[in-house]
N, CA, C and O atoms as a GROMACS GRO file, in nm:
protein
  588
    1UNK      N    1   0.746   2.733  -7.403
    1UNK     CA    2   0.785   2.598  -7.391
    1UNK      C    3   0.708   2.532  -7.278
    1UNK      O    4   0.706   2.588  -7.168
    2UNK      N    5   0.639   2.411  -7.297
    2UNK     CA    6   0.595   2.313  -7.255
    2UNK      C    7   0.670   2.220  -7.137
    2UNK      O    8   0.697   2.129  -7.216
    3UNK      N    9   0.707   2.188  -7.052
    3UNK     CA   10   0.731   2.050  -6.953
    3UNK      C   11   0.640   1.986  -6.953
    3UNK      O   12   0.535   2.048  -6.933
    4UNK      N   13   0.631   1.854  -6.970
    4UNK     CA   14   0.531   1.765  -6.964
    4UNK      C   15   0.517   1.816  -6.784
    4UNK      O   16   0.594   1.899  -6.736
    5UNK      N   17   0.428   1.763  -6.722
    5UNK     CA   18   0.394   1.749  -6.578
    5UNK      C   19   0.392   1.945  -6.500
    5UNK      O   20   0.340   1.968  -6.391
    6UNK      N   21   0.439   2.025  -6.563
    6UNK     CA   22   0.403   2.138  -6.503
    6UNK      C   23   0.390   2.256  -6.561
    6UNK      O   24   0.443   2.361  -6.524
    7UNK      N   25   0.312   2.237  -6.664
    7UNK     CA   26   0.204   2.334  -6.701
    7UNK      C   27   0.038   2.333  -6.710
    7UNK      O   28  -0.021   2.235  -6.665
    8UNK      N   29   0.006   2.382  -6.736
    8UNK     CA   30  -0.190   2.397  -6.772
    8UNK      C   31  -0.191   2.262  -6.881
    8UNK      O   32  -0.227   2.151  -6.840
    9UNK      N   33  -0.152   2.281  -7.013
    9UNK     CA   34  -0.187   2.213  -7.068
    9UNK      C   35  -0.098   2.075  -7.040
    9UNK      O   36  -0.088   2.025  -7.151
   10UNK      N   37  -0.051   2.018  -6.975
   10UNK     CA   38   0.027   1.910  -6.980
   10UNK      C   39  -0.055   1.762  -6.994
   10UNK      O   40  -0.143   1.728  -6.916
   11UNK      N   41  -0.020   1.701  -7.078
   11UNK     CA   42  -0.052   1.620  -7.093
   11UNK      C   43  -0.047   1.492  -6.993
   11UNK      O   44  -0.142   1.416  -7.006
   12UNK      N   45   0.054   1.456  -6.893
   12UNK     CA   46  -0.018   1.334  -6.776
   12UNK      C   47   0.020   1.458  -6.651
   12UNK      O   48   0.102   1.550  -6.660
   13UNK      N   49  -0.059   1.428  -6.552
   13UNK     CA   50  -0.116   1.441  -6.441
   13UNK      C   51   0.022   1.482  -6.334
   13UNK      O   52   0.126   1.419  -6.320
   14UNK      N   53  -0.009   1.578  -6.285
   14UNK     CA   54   0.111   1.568  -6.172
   14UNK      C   55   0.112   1.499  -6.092
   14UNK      O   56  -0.005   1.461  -6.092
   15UNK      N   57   0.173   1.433  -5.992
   15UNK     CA   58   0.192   1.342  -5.904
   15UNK      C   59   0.135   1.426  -5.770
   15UNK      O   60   0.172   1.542  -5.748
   16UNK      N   61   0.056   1.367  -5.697
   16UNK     CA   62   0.047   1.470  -5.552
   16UNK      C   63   0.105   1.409  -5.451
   16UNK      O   64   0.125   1.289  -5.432
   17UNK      N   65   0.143   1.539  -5.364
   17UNK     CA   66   0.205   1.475  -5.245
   17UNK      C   67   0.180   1.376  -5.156
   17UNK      O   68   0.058   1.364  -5.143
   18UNK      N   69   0.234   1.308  -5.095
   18UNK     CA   70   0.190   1.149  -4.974
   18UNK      C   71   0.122   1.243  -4.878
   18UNK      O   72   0.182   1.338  -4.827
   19UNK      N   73  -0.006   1.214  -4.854
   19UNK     CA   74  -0.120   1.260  -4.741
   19UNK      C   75  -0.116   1.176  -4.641
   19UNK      O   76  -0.152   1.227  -4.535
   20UNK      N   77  -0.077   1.034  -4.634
   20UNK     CA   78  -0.107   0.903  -4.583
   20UNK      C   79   0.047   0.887  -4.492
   20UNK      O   80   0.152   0.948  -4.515
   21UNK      N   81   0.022   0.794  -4.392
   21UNK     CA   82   0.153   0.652  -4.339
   21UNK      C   83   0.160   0.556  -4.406
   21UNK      O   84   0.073   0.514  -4.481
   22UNK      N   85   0.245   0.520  -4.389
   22UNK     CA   86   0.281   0.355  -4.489
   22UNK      C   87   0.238   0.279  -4.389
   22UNK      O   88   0.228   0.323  -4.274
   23UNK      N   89   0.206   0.147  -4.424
   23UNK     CA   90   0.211   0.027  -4.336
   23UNK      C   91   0.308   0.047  -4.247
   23UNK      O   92   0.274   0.117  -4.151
   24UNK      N   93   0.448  -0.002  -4.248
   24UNK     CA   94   0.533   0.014  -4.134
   24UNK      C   95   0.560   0.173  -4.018
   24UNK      O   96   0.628   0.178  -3.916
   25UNK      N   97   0.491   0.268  -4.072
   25UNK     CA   98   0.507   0.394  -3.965
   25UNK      C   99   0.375   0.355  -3.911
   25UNK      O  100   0.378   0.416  -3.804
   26UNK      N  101   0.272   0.302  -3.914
   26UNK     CA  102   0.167   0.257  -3.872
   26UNK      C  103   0.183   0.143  -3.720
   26UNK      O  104   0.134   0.160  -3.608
   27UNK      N  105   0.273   0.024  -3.774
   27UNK     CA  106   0.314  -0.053  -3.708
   27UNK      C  107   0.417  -0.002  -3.570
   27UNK      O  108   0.420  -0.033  -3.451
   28UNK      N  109   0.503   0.101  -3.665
   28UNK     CA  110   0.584   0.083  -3.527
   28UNK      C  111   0.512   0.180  -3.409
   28UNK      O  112   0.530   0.155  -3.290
   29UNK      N  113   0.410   0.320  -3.464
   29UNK     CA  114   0.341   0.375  -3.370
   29UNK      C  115   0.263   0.282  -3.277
   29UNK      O  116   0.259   0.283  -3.154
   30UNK      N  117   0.201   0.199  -3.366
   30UNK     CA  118   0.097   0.074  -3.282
   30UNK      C  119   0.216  -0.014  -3.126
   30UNK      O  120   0.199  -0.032  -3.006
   31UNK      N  121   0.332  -0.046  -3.228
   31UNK     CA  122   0.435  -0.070  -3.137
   31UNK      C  123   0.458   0.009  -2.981
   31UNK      O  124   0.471  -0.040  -2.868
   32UNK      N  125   0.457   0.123  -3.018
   32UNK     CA  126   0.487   0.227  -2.925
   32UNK      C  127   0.392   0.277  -2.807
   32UNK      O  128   0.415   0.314  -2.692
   33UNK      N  129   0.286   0.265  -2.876
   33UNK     CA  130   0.158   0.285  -2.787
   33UNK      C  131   0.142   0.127  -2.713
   33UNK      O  132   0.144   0.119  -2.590
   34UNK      N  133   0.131   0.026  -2.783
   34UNK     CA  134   0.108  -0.053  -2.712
   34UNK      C  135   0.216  -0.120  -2.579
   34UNK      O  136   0.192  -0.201  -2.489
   35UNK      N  137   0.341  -0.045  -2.618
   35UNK     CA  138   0.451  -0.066  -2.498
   35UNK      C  139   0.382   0.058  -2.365
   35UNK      O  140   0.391   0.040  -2.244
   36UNK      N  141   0.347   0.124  -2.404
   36UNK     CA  142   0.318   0.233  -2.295
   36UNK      C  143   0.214   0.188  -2.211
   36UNK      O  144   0.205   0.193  -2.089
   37UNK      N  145   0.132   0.140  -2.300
   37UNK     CA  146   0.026   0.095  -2.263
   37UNK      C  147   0.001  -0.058  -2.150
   37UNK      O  148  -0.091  -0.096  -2.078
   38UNK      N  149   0.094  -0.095  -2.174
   38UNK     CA  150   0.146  -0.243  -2.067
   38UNK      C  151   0.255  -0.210  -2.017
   38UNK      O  152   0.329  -0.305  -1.990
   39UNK      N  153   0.299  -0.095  -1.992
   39UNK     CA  154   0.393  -0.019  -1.874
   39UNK      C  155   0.313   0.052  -1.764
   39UNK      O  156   0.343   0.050  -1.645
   40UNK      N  157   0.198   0.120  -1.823
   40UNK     CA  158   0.117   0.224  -1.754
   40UNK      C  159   0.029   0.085  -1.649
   40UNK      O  160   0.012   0.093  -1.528
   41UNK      N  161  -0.014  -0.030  -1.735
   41UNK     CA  162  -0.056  -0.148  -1.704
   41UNK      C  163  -0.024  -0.190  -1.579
   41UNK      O  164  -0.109  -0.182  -1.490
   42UNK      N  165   0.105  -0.241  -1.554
   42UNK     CA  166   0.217  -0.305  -1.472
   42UNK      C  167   0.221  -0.230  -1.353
   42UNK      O  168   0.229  -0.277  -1.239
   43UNK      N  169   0.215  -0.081  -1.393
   43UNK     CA  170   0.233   0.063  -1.300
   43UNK      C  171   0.074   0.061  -1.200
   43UNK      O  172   0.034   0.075  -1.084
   44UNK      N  173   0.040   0.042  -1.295
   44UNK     CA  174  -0.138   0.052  -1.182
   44UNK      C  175  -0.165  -0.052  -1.136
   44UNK      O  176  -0.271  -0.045  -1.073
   45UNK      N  177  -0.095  -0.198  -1.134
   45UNK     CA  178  -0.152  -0.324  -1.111
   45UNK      C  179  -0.062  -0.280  -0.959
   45UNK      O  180  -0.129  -0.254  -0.858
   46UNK      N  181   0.125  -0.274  -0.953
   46UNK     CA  182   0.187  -0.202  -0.867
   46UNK      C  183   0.081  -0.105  -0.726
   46UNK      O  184   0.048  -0.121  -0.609
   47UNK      N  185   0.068  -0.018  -0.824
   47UNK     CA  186   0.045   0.090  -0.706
   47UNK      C  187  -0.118   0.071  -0.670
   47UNK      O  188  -0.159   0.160  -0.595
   48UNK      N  189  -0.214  -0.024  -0.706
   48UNK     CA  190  -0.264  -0.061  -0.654
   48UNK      C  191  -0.291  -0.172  -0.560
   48UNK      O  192  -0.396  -0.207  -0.507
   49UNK      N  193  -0.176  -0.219  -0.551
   49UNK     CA  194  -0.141  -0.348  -0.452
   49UNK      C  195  -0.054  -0.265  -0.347
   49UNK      O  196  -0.059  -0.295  -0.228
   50UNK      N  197   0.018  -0.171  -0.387
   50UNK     CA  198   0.089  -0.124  -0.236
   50UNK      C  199   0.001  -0.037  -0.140
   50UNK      O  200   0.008  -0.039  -0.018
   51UNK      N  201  -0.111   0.061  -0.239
   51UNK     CA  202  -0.207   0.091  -0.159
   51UNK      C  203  -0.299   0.010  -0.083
   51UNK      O  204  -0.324   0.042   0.033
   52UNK      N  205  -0.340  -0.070  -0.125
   52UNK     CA  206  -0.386  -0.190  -0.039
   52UNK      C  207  -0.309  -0.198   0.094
   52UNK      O  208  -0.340  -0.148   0.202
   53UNK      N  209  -0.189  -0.281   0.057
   53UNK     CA  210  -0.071  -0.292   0.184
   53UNK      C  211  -0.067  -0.183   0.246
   53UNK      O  212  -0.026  -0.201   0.360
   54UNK      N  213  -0.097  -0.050   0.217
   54UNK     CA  214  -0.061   0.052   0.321
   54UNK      C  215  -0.229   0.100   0.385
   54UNK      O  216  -0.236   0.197   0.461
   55UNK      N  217  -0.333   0.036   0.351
   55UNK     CA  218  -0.438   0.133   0.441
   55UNK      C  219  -0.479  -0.033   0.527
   55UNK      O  220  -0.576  -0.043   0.603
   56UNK      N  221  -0.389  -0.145   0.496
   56UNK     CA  222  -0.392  -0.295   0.576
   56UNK      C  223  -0.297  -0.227   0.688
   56UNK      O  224  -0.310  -0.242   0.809
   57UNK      N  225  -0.220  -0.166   0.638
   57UNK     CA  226  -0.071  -0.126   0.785
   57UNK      C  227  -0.122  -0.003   0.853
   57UNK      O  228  -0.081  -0.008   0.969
   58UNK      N  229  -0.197   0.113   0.831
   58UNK     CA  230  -0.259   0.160   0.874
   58UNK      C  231  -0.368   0.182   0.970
   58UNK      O  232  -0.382   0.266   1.060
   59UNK      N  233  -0.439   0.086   0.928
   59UNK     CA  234  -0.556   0.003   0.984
   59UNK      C  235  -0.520  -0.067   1.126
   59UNK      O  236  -0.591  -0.071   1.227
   60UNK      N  237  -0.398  -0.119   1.107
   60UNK     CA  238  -0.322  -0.209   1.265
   60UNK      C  239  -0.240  -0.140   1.319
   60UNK      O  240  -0.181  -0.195   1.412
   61UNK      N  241  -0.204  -0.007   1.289
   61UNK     CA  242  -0.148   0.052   1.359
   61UNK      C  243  -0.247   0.129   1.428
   61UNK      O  244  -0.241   0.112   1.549
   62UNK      N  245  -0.353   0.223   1.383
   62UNK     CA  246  -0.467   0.244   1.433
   62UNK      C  247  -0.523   0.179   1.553
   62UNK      O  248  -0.579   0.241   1.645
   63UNK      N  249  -0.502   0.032   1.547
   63UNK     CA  250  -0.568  -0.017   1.628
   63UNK      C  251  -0.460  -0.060   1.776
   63UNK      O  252  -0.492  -0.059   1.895
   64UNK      N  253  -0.402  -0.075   1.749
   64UNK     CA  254  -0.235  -0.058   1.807
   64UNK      C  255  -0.235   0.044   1.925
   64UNK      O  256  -0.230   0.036   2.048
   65UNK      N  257  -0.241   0.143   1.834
   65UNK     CA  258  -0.221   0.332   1.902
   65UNK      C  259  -0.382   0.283   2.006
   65UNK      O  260  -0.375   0.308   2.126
   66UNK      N  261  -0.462   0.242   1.973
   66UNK     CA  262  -0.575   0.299   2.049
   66UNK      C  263  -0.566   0.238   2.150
   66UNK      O  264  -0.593   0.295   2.256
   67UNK      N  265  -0.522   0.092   2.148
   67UNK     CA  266  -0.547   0.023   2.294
   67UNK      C  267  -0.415   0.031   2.359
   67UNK      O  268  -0.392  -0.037   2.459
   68UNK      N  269  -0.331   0.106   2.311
   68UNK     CA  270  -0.236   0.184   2.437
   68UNK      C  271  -0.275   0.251   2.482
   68UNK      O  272  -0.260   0.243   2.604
   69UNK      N  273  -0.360   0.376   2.429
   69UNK     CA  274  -0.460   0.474   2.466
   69UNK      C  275  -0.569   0.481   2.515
   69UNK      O  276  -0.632   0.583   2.542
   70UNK      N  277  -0.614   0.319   2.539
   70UNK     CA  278  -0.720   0.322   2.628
   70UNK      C  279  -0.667   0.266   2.745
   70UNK      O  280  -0.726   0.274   2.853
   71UNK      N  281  -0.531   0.198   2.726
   71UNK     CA  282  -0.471   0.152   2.849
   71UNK      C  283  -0.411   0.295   2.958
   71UNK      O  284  -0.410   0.322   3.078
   72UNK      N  285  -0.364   0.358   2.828
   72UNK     CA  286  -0.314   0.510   2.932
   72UNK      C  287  -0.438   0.552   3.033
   72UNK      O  288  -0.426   0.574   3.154
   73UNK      N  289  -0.571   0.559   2.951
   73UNK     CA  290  -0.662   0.636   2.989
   73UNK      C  291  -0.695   0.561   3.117
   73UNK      O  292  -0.710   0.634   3.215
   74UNK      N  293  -0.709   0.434   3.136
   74UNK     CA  294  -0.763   0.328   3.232
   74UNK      C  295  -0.697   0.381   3.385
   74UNK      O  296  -0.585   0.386   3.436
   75UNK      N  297  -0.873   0.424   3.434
   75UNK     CA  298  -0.805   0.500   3.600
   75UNK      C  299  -0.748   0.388   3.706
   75UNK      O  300  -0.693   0.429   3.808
   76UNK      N  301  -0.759   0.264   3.687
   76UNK     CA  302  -0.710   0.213   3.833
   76UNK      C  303  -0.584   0.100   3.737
   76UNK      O  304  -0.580   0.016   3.648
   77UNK      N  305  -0.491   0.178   3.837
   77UNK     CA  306  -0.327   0.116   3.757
   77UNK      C  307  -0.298  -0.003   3.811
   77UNK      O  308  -0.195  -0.055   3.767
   78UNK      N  309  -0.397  -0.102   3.946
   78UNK     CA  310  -0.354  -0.214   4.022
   78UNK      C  311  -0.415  -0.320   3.897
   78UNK      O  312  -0.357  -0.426   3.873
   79UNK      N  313  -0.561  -0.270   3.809
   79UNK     CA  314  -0.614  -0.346   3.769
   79UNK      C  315  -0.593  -0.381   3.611
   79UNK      O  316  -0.666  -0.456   3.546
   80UNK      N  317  -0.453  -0.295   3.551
   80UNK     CA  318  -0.433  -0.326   3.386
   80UNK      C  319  -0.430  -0.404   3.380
   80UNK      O  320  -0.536  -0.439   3.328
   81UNK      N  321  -0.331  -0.536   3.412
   81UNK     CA  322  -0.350  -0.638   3.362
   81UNK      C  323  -0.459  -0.723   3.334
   81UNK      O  324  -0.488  -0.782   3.230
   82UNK      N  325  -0.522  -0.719   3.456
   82UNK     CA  326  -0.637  -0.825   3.426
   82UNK      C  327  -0.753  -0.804   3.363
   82UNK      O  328  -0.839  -0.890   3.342
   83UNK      N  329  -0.761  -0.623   3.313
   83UNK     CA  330  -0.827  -0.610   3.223
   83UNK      C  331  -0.773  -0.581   3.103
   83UNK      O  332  -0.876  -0.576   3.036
   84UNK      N  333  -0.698  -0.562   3.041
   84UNK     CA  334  -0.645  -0.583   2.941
   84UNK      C  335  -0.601  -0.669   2.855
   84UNK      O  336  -0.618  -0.661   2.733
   85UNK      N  337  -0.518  -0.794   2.940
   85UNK     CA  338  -0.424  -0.898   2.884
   85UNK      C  339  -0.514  -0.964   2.862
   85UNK      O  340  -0.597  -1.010   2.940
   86UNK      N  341  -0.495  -0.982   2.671
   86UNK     CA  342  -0.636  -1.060   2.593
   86UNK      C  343  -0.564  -1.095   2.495
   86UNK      O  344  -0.467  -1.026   2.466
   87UNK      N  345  -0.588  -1.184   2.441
   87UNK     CA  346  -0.604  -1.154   2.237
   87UNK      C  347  -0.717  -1.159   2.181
   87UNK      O  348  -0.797  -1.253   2.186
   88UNK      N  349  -0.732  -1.032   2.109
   88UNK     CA  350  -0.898  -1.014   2.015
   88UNK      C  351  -0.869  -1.068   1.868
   88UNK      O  352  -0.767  -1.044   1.804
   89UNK      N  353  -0.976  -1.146   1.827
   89UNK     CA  354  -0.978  -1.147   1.670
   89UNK      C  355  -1.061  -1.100   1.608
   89UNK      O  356  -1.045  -1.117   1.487
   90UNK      N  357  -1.170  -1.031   1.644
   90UNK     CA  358  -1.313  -0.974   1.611
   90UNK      C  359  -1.241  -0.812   1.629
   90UNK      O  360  -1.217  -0.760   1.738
   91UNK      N  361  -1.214  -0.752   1.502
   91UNK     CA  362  -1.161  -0.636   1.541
   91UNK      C  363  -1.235  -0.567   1.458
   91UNK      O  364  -1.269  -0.630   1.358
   92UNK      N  365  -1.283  -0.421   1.467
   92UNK     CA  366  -1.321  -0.351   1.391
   92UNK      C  367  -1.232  -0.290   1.232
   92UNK      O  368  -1.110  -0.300   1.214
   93UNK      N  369  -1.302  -0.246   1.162
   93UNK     CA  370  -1.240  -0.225   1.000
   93UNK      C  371  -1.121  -0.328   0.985
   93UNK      O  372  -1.042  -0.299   0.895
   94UNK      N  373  -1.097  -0.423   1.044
   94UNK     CA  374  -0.973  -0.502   1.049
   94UNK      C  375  -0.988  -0.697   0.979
   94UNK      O  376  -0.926  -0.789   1.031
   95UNK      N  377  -1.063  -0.711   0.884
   95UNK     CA  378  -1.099  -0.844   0.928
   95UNK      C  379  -0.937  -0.981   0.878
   95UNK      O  380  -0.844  -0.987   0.797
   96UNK      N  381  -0.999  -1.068   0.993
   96UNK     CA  382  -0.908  -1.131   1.054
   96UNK      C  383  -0.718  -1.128   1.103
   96UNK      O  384  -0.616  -1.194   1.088
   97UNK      N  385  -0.773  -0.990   1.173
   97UNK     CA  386  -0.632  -0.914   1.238
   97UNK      C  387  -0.650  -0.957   1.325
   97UNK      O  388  -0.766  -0.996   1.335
   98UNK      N  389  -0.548  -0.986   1.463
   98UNK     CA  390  -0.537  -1.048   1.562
   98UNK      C  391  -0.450  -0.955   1.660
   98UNK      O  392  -0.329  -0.938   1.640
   99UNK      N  393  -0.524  -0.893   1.773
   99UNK     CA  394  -0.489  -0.795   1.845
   99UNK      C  395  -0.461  -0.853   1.987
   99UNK      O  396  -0.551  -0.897   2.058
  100UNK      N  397  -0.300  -0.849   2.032
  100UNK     CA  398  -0.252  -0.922   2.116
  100UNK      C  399  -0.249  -0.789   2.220
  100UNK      O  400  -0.239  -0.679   2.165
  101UNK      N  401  -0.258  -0.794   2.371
  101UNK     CA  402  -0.196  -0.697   2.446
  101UNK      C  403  -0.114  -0.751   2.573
  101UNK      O  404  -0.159  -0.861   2.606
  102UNK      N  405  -0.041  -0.722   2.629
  102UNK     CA  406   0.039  -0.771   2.708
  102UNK      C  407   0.112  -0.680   2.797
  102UNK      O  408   0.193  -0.599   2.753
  103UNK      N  409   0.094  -0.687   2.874
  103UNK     CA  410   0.130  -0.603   3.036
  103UNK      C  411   0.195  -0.675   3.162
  103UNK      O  412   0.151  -0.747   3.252
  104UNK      N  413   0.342  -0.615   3.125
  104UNK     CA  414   0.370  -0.648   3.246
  104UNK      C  415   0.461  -0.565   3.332
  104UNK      O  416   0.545  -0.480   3.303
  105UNK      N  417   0.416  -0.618   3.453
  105UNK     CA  418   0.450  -0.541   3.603
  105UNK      C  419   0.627  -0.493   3.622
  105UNK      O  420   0.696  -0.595   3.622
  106UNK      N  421   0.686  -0.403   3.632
  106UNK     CA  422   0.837  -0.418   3.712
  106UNK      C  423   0.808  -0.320   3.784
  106UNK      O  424   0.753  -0.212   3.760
  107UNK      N  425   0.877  -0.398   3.938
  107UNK     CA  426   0.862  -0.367   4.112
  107UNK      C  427   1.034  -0.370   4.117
  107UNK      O  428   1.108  -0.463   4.085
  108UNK      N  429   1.071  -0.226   4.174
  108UNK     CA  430   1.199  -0.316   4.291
  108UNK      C  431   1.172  -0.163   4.366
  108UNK      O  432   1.090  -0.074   4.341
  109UNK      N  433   1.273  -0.176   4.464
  109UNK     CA  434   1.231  -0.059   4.568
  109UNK      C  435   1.287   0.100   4.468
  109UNK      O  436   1.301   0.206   4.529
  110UNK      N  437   1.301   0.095   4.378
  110UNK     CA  438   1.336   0.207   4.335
  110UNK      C  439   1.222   0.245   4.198
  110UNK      O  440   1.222   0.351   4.136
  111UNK      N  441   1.168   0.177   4.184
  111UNK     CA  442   1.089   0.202   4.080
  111UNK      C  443   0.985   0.108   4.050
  111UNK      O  444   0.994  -0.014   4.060
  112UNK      N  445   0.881   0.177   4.010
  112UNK     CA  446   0.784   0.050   3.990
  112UNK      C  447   0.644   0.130   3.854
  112UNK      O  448   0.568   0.227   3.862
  113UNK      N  449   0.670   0.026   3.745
  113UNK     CA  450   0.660   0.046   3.659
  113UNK      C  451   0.587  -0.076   3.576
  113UNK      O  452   0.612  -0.191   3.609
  114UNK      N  453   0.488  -0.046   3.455
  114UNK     CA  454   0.429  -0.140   3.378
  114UNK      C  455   0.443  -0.107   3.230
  114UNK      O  456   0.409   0.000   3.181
  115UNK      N  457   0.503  -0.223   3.157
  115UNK     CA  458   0.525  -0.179   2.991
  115UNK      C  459   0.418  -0.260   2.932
  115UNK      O  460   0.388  -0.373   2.973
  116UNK      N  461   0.354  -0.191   2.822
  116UNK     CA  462   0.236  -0.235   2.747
  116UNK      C  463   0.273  -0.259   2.561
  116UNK      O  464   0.296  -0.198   2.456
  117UNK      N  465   0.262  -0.355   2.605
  117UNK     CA  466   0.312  -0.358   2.425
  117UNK      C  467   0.181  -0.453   2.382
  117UNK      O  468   0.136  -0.550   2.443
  118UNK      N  469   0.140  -0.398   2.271
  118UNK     CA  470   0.037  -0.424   2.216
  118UNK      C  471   0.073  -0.478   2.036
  118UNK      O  472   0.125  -0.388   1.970
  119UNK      N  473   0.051  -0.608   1.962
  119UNK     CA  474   0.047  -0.619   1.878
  119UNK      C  475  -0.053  -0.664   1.761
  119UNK      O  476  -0.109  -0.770   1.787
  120UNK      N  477  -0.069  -0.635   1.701
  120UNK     CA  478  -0.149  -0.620   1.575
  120UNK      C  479  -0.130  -0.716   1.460
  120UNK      O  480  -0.061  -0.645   1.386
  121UNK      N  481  -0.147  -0.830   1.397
  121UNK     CA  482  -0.112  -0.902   1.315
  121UNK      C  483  -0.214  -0.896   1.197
  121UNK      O  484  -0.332  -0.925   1.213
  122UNK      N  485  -0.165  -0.859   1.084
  122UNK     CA  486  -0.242  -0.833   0.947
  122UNK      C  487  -0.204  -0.972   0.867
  122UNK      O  488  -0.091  -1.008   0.835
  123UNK      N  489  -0.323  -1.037   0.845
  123UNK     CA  490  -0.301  -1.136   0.751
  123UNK      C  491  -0.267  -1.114   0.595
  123UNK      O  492  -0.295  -1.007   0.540
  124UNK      N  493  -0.210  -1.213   0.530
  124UNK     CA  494  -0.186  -1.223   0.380
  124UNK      C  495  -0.124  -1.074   0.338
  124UNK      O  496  -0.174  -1.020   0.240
  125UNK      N  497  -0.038  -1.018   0.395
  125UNK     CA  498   0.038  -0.892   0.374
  125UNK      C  499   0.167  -0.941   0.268
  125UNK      O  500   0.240  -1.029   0.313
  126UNK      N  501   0.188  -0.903   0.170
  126UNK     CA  502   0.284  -0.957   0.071
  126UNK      C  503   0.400  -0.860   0.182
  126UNK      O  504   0.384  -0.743   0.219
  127UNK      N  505   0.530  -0.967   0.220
  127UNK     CA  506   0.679  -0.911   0.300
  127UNK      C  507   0.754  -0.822   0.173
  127UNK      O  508   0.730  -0.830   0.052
  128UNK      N  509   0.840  -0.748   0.233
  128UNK     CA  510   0.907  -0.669   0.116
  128UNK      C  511   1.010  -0.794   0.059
  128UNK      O  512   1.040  -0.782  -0.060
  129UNK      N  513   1.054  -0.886   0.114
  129UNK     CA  514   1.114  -0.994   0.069
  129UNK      C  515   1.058  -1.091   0.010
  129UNK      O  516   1.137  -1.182  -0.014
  130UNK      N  517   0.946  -1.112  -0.025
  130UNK     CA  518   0.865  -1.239  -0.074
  130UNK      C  519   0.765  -1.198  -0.132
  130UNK      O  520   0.717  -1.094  -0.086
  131UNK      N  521   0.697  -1.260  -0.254
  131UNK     CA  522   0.574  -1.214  -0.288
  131UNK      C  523   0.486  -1.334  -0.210
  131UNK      O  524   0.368  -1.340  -0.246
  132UNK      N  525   0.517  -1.405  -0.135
  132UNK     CA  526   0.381  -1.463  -0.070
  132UNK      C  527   0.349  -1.396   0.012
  132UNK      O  528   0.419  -1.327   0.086
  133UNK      N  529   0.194  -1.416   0.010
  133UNK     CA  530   0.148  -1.326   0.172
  133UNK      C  531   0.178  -1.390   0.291
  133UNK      O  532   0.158  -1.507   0.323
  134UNK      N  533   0.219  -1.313   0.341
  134UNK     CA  534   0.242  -1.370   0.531
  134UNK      C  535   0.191  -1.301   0.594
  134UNK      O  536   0.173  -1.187   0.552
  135UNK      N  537   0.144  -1.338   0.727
  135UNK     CA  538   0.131  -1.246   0.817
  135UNK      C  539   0.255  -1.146   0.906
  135UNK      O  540   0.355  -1.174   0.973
  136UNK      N  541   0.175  -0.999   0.861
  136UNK     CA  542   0.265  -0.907   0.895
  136UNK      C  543   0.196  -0.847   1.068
  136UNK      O  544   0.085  -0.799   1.092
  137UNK      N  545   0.301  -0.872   1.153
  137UNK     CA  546   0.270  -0.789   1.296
  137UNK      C  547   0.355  -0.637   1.293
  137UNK      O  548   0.469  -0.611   1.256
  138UNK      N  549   0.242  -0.549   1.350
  138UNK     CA  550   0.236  -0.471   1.410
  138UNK      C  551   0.252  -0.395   1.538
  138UNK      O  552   0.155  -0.375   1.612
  139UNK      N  553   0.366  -0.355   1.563
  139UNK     CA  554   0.399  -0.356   1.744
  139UNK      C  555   0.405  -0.229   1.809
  139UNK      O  556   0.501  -0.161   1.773
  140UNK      N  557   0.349  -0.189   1.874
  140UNK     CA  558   0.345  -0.091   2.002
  140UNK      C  559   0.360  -0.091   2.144
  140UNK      O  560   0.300  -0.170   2.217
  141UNK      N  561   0.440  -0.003   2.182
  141UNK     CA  562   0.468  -0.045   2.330
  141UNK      C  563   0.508   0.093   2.411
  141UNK      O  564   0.570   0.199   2.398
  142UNK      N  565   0.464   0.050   2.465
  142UNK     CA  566   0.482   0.220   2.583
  142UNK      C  567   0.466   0.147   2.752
  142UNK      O  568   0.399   0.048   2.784
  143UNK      N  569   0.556   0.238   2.841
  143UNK     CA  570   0.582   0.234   2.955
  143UNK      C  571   0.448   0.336   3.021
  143UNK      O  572   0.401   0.436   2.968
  144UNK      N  573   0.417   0.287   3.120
  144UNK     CA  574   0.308   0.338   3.262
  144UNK      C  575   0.380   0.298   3.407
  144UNK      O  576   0.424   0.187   3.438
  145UNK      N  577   0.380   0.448   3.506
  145UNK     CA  578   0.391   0.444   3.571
  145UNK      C  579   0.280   0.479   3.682
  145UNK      O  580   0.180   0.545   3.653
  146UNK      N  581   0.304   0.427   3.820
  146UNK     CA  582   0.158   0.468   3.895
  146UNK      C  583   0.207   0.595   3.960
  146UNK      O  584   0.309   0.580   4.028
  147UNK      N  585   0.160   0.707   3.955
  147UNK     CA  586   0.199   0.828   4.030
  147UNK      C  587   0.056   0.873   4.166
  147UNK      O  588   0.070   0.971   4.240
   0.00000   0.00000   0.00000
């Protein structure tokens, strides 16, 4: 006995299995990739703007740390102030950072002492509160005594 469709001699053709996607499993993969794809997007636009912000905060802290450290290093303790107390705007790897230093004297008969606080101002720094850029300062400060 004969079945049409599954024997040798059969007269129409067997049907073959779906090799292919339909239009819509097509679409919604396209869907899927293209959501990942403007997530991964969003993700690198992100973490390339905070890296920015962090080698800008880096950069003024760097510069921060050093001119306390050249203030530590500075051998005559009568003369910090008047060589120090500046504001620079010409700063190295820094452009248009604004490097404030400020020194001042405390005398009484029990102690006598100079605090150095040094600040650093990074322009157009997006605040964690605002997406406009503002200028973000940078502050350091350390105590010197004359021994």
């Amino acid at each position: 006995m004969n079945r049409q469709g599954s024997g040798r001699g059969s007269s129409t053709p067997r049907r073959a299995s779906r090799g292919g996607m339909t239009l819509i499993e097509v679409m919604v993969s396209l869907t899927i990739v293209t959501s990942a794809l403007l997530g991964f997007g969003a993700f690198l636009t992100r973490f390339m703007h905070v890296t920015s912000q962090s080698n800008a905060s880096s950069v003024a802290m760097d510069l921060a740390v050093s001119r306390v450290e050249q203030v530590k290093a500075f051998p005559v303790y009568a003369n910090l102030e008047t060589t120090f107390n500046a504001t620079e705007s010409a700063l190295p790897n820094c452009p248009g950072c604004v490097r404030t230093t400020l020194i001042t004297h405390t005398s009484s008969a029990s102690q006598d002492y100079k605090t150095v606080t040094v600040q650093v101002t990074v322009p157009a720094l997006s605040s964690a509160y605002t997406a406009a850029p503002v200028a973000v300062p940078f502050t350091k400060t350390t105590s010197i005594s004359a021994f």
